[in-house]
mmCIF file as Biopython writes it, N, C-alpha, C and O atoms, coordinates in Angstrom:
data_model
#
loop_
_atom_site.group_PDB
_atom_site.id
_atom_site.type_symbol
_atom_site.label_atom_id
_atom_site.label_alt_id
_atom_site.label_comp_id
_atom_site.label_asym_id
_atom_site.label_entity_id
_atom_site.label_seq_id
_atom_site.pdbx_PDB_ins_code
_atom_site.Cartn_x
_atom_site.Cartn_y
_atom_site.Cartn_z
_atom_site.occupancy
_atom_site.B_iso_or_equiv
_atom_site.auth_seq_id
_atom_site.auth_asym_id
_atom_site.pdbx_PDB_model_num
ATOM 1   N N  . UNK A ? 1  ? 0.851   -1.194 0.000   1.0 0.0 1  A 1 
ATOM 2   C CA . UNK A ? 1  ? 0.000   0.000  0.000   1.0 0.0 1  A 1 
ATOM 3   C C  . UNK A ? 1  ? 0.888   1.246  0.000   1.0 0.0 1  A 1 
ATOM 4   O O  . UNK A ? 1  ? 1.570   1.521  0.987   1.0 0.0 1  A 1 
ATOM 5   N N  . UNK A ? 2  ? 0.882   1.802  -0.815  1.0 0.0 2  A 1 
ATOM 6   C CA . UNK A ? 2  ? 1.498   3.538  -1.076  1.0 0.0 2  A 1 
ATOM 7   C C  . UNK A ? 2  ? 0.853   4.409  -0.627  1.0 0.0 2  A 1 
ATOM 8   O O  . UNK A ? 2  ? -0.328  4.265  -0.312  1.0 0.0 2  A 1 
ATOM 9   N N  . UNK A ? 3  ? 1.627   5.685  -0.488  1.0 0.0 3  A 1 
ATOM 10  C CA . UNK A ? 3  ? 0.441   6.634  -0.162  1.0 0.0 3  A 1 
ATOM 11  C C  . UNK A ? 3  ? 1.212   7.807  -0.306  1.0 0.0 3  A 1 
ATOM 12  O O  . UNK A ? 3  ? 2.324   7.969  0.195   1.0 0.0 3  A 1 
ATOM 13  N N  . UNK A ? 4  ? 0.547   8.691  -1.059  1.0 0.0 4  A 1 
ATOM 14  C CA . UNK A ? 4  ? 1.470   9.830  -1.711  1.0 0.0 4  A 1 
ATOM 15  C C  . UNK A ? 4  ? 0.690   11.014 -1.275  1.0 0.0 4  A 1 
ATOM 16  O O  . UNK A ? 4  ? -0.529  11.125 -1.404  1.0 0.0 4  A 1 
ATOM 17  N N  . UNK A ? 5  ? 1.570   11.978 -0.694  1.0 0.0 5  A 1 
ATOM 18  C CA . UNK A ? 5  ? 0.992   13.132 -0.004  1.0 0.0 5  A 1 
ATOM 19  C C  . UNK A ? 5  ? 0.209   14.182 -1.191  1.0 0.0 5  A 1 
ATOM 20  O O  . UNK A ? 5  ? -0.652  15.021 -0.927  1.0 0.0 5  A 1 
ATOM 21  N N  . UNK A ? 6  ? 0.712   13.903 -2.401  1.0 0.0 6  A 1 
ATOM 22  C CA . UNK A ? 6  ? -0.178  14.575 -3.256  1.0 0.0 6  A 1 
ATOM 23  C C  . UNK A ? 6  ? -1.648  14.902 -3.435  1.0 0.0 6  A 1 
ATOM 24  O O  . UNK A ? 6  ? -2.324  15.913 -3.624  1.0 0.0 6  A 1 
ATOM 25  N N  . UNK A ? 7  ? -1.933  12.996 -3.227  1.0 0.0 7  A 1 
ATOM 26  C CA . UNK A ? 7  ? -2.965  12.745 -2.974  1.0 0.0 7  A 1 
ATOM 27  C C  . UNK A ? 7  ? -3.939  12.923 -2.110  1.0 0.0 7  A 1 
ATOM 28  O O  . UNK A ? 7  ? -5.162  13.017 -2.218  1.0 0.0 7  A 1 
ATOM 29  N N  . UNK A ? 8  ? -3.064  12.958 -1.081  1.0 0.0 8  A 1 
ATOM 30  C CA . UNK A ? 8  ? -3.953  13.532 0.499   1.0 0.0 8  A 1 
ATOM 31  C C  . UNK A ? 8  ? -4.908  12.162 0.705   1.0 0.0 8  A 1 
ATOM 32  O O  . UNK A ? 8  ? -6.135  12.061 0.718   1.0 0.0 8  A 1 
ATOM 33  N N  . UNK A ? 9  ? -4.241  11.520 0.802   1.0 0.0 9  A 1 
ATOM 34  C CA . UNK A ? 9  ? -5.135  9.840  1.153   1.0 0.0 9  A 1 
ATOM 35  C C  . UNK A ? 9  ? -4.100  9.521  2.352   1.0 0.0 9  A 1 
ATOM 36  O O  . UNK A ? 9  ? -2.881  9.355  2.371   1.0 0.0 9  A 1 
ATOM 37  N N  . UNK A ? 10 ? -5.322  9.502  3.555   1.0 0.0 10 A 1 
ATOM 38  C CA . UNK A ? 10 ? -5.153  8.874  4.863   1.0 0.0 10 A 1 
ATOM 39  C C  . UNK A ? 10 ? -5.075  7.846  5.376   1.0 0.0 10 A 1 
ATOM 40  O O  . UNK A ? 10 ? -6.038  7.103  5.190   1.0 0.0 10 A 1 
ATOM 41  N N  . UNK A ? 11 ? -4.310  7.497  5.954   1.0 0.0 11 A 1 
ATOM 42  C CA . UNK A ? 11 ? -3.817  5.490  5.974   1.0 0.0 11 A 1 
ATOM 43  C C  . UNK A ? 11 ? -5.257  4.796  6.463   1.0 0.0 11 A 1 
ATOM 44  O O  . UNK A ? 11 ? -5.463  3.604  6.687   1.0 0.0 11 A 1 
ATOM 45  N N  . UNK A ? 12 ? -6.361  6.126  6.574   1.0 0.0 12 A 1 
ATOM 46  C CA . UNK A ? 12 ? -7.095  4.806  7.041   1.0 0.0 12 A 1 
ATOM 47  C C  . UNK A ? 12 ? -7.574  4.470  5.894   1.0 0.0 12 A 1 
ATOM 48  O O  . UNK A ? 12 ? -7.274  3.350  5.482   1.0 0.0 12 A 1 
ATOM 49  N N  . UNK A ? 13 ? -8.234  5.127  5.264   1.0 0.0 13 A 1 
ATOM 50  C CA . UNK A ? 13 ? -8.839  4.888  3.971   1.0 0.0 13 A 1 
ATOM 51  C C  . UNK A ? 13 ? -7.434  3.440  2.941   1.0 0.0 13 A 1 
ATOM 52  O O  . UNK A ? 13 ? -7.611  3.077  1.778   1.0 0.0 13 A 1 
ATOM 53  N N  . UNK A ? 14 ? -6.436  3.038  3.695   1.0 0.0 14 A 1 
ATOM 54  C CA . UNK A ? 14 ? -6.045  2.535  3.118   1.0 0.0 14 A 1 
ATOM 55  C C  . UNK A ? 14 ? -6.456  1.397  2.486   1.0 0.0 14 A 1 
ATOM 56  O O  . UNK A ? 14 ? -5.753  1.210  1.493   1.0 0.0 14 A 1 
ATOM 57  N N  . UNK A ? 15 ? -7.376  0.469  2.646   1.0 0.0 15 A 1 
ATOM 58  C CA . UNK A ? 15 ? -8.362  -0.047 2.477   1.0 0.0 15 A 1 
ATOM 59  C C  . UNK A ? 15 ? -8.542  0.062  0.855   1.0 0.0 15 A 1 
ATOM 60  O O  . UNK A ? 15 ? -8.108  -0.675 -0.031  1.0 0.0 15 A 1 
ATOM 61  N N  . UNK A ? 16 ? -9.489  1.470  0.772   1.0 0.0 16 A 1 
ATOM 62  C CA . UNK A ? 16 ? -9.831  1.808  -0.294  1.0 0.0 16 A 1 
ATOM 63  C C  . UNK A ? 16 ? -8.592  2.677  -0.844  1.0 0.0 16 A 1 
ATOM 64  O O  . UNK A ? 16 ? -8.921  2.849  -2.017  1.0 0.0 16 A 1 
ATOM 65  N N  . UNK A ? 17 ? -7.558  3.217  -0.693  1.0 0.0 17 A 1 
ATOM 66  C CA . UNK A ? 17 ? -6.344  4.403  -0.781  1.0 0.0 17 A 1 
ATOM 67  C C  . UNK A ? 17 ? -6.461  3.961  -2.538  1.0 0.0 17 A 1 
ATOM 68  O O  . UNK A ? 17 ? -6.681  4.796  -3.416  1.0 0.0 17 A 1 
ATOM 69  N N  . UNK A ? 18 ? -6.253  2.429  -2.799  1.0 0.0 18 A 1 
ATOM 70  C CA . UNK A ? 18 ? -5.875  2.023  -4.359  1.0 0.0 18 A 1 
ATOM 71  C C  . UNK A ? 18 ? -6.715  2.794  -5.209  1.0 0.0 18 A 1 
ATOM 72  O O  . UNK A ? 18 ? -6.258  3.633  -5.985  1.0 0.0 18 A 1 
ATOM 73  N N  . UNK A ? 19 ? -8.287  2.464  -5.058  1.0 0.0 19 A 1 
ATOM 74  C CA . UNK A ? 19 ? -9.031  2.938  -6.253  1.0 0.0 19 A 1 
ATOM 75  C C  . UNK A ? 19 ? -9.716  4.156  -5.766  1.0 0.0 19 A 1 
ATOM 76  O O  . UNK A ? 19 ? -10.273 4.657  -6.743  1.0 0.0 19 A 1 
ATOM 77  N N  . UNK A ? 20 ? -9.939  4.890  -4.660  1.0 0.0 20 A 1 
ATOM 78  C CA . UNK A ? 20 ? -10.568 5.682  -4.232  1.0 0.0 20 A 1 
ATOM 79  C C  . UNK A ? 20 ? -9.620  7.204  -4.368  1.0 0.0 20 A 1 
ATOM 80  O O  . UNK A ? 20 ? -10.127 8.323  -4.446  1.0 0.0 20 A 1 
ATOM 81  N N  . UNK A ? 21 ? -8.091  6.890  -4.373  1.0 0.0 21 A 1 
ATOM 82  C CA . UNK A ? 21 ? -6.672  7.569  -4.346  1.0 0.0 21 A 1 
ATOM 83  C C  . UNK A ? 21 ? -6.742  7.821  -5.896  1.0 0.0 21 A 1 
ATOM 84  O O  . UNK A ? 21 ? -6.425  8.962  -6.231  1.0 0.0 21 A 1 
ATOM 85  N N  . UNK A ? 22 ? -7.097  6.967  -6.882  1.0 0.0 22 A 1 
ATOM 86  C CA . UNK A ? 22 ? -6.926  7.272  -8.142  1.0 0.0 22 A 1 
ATOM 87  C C  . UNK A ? 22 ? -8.062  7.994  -8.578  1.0 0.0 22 A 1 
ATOM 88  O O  . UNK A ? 22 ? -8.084  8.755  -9.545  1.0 0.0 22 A 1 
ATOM 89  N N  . UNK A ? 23 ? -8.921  7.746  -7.891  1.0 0.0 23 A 1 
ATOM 90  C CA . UNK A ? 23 ? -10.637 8.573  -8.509  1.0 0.0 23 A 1 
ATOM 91  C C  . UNK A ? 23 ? -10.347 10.280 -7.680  1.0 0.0 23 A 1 
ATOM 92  O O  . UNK A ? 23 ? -10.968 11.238 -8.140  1.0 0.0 23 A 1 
ATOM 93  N N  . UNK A ? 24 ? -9.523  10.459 -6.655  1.0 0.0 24 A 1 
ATOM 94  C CA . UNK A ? 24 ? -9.188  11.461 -6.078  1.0 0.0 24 A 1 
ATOM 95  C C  . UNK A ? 24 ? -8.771  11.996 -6.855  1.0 0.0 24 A 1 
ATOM 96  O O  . UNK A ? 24 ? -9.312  13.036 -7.227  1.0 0.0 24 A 1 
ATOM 97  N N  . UNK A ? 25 ? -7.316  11.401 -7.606  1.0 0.0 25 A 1 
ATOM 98  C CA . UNK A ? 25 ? -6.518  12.187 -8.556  1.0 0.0 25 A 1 
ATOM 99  C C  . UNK A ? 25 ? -7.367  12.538 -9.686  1.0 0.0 25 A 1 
ATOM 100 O O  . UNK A ? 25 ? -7.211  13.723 -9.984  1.0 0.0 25 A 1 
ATOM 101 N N  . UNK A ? 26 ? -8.267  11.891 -10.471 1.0 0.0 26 A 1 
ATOM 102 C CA . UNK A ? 26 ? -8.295  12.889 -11.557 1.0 0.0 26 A 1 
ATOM 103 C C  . UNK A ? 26 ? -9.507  13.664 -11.355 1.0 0.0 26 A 1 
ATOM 104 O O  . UNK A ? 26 ? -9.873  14.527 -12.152 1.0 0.0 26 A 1 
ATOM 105 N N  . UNK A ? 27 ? -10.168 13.342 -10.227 1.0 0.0 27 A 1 
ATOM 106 C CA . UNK A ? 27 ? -10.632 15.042 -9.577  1.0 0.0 27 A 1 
ATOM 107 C C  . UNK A ? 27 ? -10.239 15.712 -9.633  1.0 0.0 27 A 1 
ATOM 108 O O  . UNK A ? 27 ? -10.469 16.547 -10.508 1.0 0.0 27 A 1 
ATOM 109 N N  . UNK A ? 28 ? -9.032  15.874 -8.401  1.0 0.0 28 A 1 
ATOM 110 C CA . UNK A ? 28 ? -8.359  16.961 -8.437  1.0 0.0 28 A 1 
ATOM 111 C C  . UNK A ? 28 ? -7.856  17.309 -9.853  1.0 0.0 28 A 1 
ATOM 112 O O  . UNK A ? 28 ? -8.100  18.475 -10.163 1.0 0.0 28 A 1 
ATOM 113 N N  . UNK A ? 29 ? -7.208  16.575 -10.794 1.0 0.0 29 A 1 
ATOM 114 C CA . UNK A ? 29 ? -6.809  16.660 -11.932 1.0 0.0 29 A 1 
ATOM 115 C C  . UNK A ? 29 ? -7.889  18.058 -12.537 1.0 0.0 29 A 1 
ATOM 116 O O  . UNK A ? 29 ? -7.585  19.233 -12.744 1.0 0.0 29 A 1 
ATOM 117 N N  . UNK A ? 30 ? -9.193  17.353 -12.691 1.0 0.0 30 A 1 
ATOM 118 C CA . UNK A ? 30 ? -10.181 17.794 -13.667 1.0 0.0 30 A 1 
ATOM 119 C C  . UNK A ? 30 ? -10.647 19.119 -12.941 1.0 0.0 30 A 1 
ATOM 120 O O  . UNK A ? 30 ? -11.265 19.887 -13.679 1.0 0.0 30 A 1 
ATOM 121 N N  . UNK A ? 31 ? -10.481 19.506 -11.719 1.0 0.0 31 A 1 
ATOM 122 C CA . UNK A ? 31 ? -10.033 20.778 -11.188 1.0 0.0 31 A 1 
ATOM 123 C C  . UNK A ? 31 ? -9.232  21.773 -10.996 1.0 0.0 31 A 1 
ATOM 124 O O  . UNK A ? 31 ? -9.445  22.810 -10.368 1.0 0.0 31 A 1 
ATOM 125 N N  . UNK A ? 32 ? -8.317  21.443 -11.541 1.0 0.0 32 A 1 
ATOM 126 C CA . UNK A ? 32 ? -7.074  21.970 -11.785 1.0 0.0 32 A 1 
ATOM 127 C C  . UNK A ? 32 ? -6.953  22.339 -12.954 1.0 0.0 32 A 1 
ATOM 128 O O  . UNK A ? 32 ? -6.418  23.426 -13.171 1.0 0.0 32 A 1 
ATOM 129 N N  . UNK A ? 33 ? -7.453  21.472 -14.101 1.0 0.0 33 A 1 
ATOM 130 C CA . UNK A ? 33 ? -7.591  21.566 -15.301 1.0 0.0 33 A 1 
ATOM 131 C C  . UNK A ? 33 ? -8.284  23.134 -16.000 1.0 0.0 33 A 1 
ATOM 132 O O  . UNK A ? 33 ? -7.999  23.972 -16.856 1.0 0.0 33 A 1 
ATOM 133 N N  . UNK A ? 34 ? -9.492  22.801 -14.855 1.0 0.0 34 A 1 
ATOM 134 C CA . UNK A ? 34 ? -10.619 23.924 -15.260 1.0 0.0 34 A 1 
ATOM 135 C C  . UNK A ? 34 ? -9.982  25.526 -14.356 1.0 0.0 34 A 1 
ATOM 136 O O  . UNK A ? 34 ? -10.610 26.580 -14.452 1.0 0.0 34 A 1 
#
């Protein structure tokens, strides 16, 4: 389990950190974008 401060994913959520960490990123992505 990784966990990259970019992301701002909390060890608890590590659990979910894999796919919930990637649906984070291109949020933030698609916010950033705009």
């Amino acid at each position: 389990m990784r966990y990259t401060a970019s992301n701002g994913v909390e060890p608890e959520a590590s659990t979910h950190g894999n796919k919930v960490g990637r649906v984070t990123v291109a949020i933030t992505s698609l916010y950033r974008a705009y």
